[in-house]
N, C-alpha and C positions, 0 to 999 in steps of 0.2 A: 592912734593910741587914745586912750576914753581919758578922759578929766577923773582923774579921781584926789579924793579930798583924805582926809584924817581929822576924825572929832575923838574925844573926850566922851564918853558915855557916863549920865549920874543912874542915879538907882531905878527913878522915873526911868528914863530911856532904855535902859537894860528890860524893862519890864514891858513897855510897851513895844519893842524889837524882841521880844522874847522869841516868836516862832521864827524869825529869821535867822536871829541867832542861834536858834535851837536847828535848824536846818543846816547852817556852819558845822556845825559842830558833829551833827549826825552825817554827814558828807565826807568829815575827815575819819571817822569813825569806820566807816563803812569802807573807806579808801586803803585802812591799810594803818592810819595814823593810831603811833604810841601817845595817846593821850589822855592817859587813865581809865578807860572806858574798855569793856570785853566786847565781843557782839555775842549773842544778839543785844545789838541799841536802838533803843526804841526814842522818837521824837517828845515820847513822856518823859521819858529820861533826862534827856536834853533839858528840856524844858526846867525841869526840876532842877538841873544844875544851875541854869540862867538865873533862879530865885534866887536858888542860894548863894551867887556871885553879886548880884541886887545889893542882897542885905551886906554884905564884904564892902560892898562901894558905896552902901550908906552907912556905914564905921568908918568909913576915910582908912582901910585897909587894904586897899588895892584903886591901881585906874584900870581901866578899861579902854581901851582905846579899837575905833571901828575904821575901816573904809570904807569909803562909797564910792559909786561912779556917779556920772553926771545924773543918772536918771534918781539917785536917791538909794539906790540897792545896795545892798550890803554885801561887800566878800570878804572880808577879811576879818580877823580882831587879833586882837593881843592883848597880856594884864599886864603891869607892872606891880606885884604885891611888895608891900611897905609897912607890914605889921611883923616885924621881927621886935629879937630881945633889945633890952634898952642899951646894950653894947655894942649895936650893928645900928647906930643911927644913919651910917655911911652906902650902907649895903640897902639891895635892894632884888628881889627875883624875878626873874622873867618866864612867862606863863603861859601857855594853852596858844604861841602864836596858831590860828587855824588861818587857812585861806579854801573856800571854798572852788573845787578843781573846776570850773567854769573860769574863775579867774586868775587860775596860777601861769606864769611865766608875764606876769605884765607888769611887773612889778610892786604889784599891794606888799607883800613882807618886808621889800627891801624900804618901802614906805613908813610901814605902821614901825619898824626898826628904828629907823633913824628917828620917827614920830614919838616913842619912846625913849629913845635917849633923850632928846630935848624935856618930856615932861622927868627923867630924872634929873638932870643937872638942875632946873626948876624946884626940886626937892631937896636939891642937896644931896644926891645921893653921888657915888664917886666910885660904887662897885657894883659891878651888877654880875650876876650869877643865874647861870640854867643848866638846865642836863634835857638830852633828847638820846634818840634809840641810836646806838654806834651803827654806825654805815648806812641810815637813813639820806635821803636828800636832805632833809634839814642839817644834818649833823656836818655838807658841803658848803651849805648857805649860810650858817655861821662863819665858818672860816673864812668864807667869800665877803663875809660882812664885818672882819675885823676882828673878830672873837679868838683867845688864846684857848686849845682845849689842855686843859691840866689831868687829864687821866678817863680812865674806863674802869667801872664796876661792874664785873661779868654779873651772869645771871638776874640783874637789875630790877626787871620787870616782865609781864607778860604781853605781848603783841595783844592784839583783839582778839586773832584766833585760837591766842592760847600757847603761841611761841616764846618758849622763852629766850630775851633778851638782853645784853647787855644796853648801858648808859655812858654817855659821855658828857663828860663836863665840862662843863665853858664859863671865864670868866671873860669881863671888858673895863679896862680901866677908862673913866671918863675924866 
């Protein structure tokens, strides 16, 4: 099993990891992943997201968090966004976990996961909230990761190909 780590990403690092990032993301994209994105996606695409999650983490409105392996390469990420109303100072959502499929089944999610929780309680936060595609693997790997799912909204969103989907929603008390 490889060494892999979990850092913290600021605005700089998001920017200079842009194309790898932007390969994450186009990877899940391409894979099948409900992750806001139709196909065709394009690595411009990508790329253009990463800017504008850049700017997100230099307002101290989201973290960013990556994994690596020993070599320094990137497979994973995950956000924690923290720019809600001033009534939800406790809550907190969780975002875009990708893991790129070269490195899925070794652990990185259940990593940058628990790697996130710790920067919530860090924050103060005490609830965390997500929705992903009903009956996906993700939607297993919550569950497997502690997650209570509190309901399904049919017709939710559209897959990449254009499927439509329902969402399910997950909270975690810390």
């Amino acid at each position: 099993m490889p060494a892999l780590t979990v850092h913290s990403f600021s605005r700089e690092d998001i920017l200079s990891h842009r194309e790898a990032l932007a390969d994450i993301l186009e990877n899940c994209v391409a894979g099948g992943a409900s992750v806001s994105f139709m196909l065709p996606f394009s690595q411009a695409r990508a790329g253009e997201f990463w800017s504008d999650i850049a700017e997100s983490v230099g307002r101290q409105a989201r973290t960013v968090l990556v994994c690596k392996d020993e070599t320094g390469q990137l497979l994973g990420t995950v956000q924690l966004v923290t720019d809600l109303p001033e009534n939800q100072p406790h809550r907190a959502e969780v975002a875009k976990l990708l893991v790129h499929e070269k490195a899925r089944r070794q652990g990185v999610a259940m990593l940058l996961m628990d790697a996130l929780e710790t920067v919530a309680r860090t924050q103060q936060k005490t609830v965390l909230v997500l929705d992903t595609a009903t009956g996906s693997g993700a939607e297993t790997f919550y569950q497997r990761a502690g997650w209570q799912k509190s309901g399904e909204i049919p017709r939710y969103a559209l897959m990449p190909d254009g499927e439509m989907t329902a969402t399910s929603v997950f909270y975690k008390f810390l």
